[in-house]
RODO-2510 file (C-alpha; in nm, 4 decimals, decimal comma):
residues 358
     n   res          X          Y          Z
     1     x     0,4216    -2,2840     1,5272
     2     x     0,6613    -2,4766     1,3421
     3     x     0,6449    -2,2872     1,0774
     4     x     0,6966    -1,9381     1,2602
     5     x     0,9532    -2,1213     1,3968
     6     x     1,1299    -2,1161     1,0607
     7     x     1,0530    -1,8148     0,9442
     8     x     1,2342    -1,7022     1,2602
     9     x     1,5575    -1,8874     1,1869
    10     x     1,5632    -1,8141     0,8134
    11     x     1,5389    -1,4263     0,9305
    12     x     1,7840    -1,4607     1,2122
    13     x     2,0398    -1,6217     0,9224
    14     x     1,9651    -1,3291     0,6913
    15     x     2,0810    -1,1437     1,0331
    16     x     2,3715    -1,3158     1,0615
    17     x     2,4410    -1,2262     0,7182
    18     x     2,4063    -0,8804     0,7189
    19     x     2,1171    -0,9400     0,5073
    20     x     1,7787    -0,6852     0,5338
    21     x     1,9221    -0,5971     0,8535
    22     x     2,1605    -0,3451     1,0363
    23     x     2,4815    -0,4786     1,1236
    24     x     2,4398    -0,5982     1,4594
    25     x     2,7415    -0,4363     1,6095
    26     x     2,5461    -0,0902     1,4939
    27     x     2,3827     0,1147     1,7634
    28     x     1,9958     0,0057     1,8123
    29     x     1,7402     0,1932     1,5896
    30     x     1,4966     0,3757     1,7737
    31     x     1,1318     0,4174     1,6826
    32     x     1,0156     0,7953     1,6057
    33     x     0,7327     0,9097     1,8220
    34     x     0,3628     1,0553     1,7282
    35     x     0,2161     0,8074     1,5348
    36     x    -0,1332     0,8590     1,6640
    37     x    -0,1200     1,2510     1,6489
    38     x    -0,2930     1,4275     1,2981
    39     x    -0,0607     1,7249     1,1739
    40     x    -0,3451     1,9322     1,0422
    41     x    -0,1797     2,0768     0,6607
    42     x    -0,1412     2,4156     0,8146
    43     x     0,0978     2,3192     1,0063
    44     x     0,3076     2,1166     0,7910
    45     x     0,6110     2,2868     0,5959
    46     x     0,7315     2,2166     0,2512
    47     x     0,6890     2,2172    -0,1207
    48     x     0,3398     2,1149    -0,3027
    49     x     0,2786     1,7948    -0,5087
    50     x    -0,0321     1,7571    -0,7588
    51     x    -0,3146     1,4951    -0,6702
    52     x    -0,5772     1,4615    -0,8887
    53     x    -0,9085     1,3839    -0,7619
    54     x    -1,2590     1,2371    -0,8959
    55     x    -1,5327     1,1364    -0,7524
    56     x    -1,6203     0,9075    -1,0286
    57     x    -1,6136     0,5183    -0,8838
    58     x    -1,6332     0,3589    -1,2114
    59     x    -1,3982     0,2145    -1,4704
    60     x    -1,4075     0,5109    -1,6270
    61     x    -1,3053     0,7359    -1,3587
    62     x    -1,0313     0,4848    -1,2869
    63     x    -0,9066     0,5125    -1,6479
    64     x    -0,9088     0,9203    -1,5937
    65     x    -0,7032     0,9531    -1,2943
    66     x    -0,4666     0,7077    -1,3964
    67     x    -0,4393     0,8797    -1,7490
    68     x    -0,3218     1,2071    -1,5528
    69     x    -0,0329     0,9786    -1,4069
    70     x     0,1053     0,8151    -1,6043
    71     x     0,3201     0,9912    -1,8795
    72     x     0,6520     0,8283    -1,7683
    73     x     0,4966     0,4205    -1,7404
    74     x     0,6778     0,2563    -2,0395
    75     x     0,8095    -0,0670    -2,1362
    76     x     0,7226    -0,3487    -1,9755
    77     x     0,4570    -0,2774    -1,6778
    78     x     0,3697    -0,4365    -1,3712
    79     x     0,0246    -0,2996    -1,2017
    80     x     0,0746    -0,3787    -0,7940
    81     x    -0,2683    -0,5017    -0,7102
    82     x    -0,3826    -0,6779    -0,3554
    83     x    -0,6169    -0,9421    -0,5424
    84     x    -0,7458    -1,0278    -0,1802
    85     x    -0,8195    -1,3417    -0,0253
    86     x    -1,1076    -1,5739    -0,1463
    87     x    -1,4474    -1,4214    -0,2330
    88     x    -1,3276    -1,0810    -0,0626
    89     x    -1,6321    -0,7962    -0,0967
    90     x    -1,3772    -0,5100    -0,1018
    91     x    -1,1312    -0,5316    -0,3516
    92     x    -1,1557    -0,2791    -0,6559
    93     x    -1,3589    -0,4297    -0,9334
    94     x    -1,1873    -0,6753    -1,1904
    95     x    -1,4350    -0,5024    -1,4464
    96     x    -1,2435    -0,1451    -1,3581
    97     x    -0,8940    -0,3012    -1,3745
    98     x    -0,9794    -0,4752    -1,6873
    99     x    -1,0836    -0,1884    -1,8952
   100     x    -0,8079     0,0102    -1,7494
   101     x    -0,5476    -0,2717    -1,8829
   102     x    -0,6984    -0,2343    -2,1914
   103     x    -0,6861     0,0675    -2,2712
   104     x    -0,3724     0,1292    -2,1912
   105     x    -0,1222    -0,1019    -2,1098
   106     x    -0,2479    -0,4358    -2,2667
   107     x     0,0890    -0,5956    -2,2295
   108     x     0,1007    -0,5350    -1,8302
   109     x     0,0713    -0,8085    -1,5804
   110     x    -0,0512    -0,7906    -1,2840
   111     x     0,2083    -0,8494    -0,9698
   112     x     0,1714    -0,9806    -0,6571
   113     x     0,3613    -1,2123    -0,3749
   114     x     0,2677    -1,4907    -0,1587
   115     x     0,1832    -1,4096     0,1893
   116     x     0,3534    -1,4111     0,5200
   117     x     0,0747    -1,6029     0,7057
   118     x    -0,1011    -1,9094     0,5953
   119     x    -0,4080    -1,8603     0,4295
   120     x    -0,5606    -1,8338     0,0706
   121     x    -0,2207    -1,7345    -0,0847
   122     x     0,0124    -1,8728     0,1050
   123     x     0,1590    -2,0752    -0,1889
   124     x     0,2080    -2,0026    -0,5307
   125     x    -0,0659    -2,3186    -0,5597
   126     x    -0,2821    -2,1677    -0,3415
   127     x    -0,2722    -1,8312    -0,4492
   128     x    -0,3086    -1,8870    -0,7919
   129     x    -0,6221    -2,0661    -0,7678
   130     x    -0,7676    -1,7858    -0,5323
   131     x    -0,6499    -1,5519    -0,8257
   132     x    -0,8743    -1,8115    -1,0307
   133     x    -1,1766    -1,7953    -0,8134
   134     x    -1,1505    -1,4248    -0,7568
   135     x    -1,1804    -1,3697    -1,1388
   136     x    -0,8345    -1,2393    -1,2137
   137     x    -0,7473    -1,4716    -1,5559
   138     x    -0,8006    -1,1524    -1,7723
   139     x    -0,4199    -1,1135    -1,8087
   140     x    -0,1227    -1,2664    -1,6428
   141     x    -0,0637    -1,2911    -1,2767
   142     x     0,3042    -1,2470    -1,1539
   143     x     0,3603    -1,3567    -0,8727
   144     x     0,7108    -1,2098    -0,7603
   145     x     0,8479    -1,4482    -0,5388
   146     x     0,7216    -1,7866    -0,7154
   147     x     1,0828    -1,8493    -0,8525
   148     x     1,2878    -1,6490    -0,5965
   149     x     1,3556    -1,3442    -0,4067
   150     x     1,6110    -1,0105    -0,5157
   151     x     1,7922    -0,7921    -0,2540
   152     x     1,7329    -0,4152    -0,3234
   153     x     1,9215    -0,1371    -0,1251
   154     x     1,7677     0,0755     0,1271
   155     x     1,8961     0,4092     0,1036
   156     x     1,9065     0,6567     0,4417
   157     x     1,7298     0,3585     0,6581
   158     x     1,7362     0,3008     0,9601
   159     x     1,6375    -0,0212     1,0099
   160     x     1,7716    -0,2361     0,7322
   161     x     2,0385    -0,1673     0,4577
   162     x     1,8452    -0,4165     0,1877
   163     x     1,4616    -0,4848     0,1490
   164     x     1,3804    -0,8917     0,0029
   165     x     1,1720    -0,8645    -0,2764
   166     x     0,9891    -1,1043    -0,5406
   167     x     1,2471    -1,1662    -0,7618
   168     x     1,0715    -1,1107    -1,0607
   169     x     1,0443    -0,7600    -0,9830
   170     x     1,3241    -0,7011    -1,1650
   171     x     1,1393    -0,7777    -1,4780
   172     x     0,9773    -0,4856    -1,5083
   173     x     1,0564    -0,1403    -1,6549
   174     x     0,8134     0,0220    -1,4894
   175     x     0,5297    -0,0152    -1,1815
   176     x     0,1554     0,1271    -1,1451
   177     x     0,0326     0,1155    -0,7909
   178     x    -0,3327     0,0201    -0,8123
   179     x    -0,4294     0,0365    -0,4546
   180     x    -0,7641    -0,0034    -0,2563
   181     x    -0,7295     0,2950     0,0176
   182     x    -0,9083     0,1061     0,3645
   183     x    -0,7950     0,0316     0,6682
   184     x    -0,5495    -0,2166     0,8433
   185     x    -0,4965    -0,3974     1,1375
   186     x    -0,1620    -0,3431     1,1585
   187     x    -0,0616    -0,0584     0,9536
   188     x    -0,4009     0,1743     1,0860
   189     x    -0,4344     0,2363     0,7408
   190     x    -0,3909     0,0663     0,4027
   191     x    -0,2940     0,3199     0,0890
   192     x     0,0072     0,3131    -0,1368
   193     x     0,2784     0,2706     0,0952
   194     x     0,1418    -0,0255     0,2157
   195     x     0,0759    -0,1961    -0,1415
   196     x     0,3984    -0,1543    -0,2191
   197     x     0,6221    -0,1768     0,1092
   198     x     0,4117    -0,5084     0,2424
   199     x     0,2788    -0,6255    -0,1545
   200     x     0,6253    -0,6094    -0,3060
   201     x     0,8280    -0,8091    -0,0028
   202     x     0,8645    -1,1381    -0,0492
   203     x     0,6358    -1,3817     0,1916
   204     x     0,9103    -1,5862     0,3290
   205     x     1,1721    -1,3361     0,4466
   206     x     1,1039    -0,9651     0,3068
   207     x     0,7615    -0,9857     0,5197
   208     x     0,9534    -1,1694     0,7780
   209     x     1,2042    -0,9203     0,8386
   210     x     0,8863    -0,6136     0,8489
   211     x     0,6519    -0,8002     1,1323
   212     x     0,8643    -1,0228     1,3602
   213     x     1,1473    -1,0134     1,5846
   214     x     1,3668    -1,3155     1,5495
   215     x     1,2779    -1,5363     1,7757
   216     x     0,9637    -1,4272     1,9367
   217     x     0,6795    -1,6524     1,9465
   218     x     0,4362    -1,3334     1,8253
   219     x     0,4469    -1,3466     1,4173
   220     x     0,3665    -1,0076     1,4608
   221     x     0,4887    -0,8886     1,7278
   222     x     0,6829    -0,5520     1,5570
   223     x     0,3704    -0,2810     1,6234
   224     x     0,3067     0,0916     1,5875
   225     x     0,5896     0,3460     1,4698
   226     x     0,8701     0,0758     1,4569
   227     x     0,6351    -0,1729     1,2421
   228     x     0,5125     0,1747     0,9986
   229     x     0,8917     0,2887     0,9486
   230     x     1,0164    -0,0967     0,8646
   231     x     0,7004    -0,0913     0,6049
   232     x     0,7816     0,2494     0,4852
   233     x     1,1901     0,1488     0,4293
   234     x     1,0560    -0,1598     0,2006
   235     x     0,8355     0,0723    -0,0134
   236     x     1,1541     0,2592    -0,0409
   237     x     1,3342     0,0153    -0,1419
   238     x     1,1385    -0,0785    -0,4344
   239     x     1,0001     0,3235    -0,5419
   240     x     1,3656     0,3926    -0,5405
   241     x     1,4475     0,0779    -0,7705
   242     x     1,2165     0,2334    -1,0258
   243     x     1,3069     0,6325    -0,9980
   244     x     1,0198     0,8339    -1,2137
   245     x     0,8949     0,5327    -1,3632
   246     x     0,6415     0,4518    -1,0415
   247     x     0,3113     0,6179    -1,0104
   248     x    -0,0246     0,5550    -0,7812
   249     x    -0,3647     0,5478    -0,7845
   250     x    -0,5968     0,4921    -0,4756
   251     x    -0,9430     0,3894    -0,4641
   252     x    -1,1394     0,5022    -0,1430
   253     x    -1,4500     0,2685    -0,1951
   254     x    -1,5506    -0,0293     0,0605
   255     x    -1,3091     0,1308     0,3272
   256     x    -1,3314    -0,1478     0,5988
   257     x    -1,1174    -0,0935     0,8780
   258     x    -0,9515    -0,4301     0,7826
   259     x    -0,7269    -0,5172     0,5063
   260     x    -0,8570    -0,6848     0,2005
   261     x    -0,6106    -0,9462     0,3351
   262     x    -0,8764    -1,0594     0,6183
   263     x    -1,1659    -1,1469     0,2971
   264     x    -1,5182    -1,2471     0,4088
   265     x    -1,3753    -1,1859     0,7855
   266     x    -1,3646    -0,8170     0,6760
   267     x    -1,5646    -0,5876     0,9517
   268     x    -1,8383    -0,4519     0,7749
   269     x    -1,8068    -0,1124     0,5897
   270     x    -1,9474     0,2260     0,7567
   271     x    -1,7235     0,4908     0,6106
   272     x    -1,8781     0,6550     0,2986
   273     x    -1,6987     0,6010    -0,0388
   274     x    -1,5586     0,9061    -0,1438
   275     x    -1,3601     0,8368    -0,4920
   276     x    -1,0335     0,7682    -0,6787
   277     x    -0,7343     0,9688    -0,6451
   278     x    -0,3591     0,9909    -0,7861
   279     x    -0,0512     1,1564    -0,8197
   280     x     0,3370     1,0693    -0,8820
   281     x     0,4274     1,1576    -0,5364
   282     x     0,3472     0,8441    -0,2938
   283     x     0,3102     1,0659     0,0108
   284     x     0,1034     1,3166    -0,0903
   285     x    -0,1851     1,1039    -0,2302
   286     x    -0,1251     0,8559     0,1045
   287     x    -0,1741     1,2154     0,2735
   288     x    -0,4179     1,3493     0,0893
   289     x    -0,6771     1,0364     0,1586
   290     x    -0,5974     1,0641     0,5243
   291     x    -0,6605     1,4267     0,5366
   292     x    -1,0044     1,3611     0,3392
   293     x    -1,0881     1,0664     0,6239
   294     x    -1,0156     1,3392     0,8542
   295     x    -1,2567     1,5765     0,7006
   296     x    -1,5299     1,3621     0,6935
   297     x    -1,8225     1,4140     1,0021
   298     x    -1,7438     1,2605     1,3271
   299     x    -1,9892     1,0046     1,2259
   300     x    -1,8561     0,9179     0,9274
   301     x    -1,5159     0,8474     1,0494
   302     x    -1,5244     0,7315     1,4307
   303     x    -1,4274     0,3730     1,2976
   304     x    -1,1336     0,4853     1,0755
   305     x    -0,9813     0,7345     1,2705
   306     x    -1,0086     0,4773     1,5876
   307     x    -0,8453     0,2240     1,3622
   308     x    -0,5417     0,4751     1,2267
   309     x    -0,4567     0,6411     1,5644
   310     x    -0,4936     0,3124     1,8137
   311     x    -0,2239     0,1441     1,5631
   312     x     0,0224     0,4759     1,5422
   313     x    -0,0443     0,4541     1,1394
   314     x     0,0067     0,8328     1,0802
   315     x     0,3522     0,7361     1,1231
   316     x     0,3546     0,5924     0,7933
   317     x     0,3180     0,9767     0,6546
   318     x     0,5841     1,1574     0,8666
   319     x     0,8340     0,8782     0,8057
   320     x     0,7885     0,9056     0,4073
   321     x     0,8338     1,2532     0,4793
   322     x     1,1709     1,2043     0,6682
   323     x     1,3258     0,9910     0,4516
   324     x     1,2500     1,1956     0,1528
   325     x     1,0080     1,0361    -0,0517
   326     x     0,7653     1,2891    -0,1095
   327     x     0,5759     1,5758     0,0173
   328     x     0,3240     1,5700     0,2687
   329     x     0,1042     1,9142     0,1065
   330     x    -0,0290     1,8786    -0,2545
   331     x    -0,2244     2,0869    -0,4722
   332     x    -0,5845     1,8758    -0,4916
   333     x    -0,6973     1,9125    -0,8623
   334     x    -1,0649     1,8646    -0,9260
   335     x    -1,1405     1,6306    -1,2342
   336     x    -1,4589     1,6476    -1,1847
   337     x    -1,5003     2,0000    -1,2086
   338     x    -1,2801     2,1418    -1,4952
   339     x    -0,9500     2,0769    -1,2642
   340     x    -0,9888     2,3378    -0,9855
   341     x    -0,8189     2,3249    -0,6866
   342     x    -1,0214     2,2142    -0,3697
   343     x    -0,9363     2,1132    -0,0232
   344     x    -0,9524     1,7871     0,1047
   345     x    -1,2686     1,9538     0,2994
   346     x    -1,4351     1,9818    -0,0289
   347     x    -1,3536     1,6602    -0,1493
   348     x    -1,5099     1,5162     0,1867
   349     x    -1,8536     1,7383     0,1739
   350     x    -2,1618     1,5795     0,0544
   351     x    -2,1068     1,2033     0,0880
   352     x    -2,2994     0,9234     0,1549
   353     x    -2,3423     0,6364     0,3955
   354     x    -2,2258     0,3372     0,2481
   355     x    -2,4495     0,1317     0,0594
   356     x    -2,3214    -0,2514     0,0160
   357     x    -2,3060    -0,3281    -0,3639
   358     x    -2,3046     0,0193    -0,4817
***
């Protein structure tokens, strides 16, 4: 308690500041609506990005959809990972990320920020020895926020003006966002957005400002469309900081419907794996693994879909699309397959139930 208790007054200074936050003499933000409704893609309007797609969960098809990505990641990289709590069974392989670094940035670090609550990497102390136990001591480990935190403009938001970031985010020339797709028990759903909008925020007052009123006793008590369009405006934030030198990559392997944040506490995995997908456009490869969850059986899906909708996480999608970062229909390119076009409906066919340690 005492400590939400100052993470309450160091947000409610920022406040007072005009820090993060609209001016408080500015009319109250209202949340947008339908966060629990799918807009199937014929009814959605707009121009096409390219996702590429393989079904190949391996370092190898990790390394190919990245490679199709990634013409405009130069200089100095940072690769936005969630290196989950101790021991966590979901997280993408080291072995993948490893091989990936390898081949083709070897001078990239990975980057990463303390977290809001108090668990495993709470502290730059404590996370960096569940960093250690989790195997990540292949290559650096920056963790944004260990000497500081950086205000970044939010352009066209609505509910703050400046996101808190790591400040060591400022470092780098250029960002890869290496994201396990699963769910989240906030956010319905975990993809890019959320690696980026929640990973990137500092865990003092950038997370502070996203989940909690000032103060209320409830650490997290902003929920549903407000908490996935304060998420969405951080992402901003930082995707906008970097212009055409961002791209993403999501994994949809070991979907649990909780966050890699929750570890061994997990709930166990019963959607199928399906494979790796990416594109320069942050919305339409968030969209395109949604619509692919969607296409599954109702079998496969029931505990996804329950965990997206009850949490209004679609918002996440329509909000990216309001405020301009990216397109909501894609053109879903085959790797596997000499780079056809499919639907997400194809990419969903044939899949099995998940296996643990496959």
């Amino acid at each position: 308690m005492k400590t939400l208790m100052k993470l309450a007054l160091m947000a409610s200074l920022a406040m007072a500041c005009g820090c993060g936050v609209k001016n408080k003499n500015a009319s109250t933000p209202v949340p947008g609506t339908d966060g629990n409704k799918y807009v199937p893609y014929d009814q959605r309007t707009g121009e096409e990005s390219v996702v590429y797609f393989t079904r190949d969960l391996s370092a190898e098809g990790l390394i190919k959809a990245y490679e199709k990505v990634n013409s405009e990641i130069t200089g100095h990289v940072g690769v936005k990972l969630h290196t989950g709590e101790q021991h966590g069974p979901n997280i993408i392989p080291r072995e993948w990320v490893k091989a990936l670094l390898e081949k083709d940035f070897p001078d990239a670090n990975i980057i990463e920020t303390n977290t809001y609550y108090e668990g495993d990497r709470y502290t730059t102390d404590l996370h960096r020895k569940t960093l250690e136990v989790n195997g990540w001591t292949f290559c650096k480990v920056d963790i944004l926020d260990e000497d500081g935190t950086a205000l970044l403009p939010v352009k066209n938001g609505k509910w703050f003006k400046e996101m808190s970031v790591g400040k060591n985010l400022l470092d780098y020339d250029s960002m890869v966002a290496l994201t396990h797709f699963k769910g989240h028990t906030q956010g319905g759903f975990g993809g890019s957005n959320k690696n980026i909008g929640i990973g990137c925020a500092d865990g003092r007052i950038g997370k502070a400002w996203i989940h909690t009123t000032p103060g209320q006793d409830d650490q997290w008590d902003i929920k549903e469309e407000e908490f996935m369009e304060r998420m969405t405006e951080s992402t901003k934030a930082t995707i906008d900081h970097f212009g055409k030198k961002v791209t993403y990559v999501n994994v949809m392997r070991n979907m649990s419907v909780s966050c890699d944040c929750e570890g061994v506490a997990a709930e166990p995995v019963v959607t199928p794996n399906v494979g790796i997908l990416s594109s320069t456009d942050i919305l339409a490869v968030d969209q395109a693994c949604i619509d692919i969850i969607y296409a599954m059986t109702a079998e496969e899906h029931h505990d996804m879909l329950e965990r997206i909708e009850t949490r209004h996480g679609l918002r996440q999608l329509s909000y990216m699309k309001e405020l301009g970062m990216g397109n909501d229909r894609y053109i879903l390119i085959d790797l596997d397959n000499g780079g056809v076009r499919i639907t997400a409906e194809k990419a969903a066919e044939g899949l099995k139930p998940f296996v643990l340690g496959e």
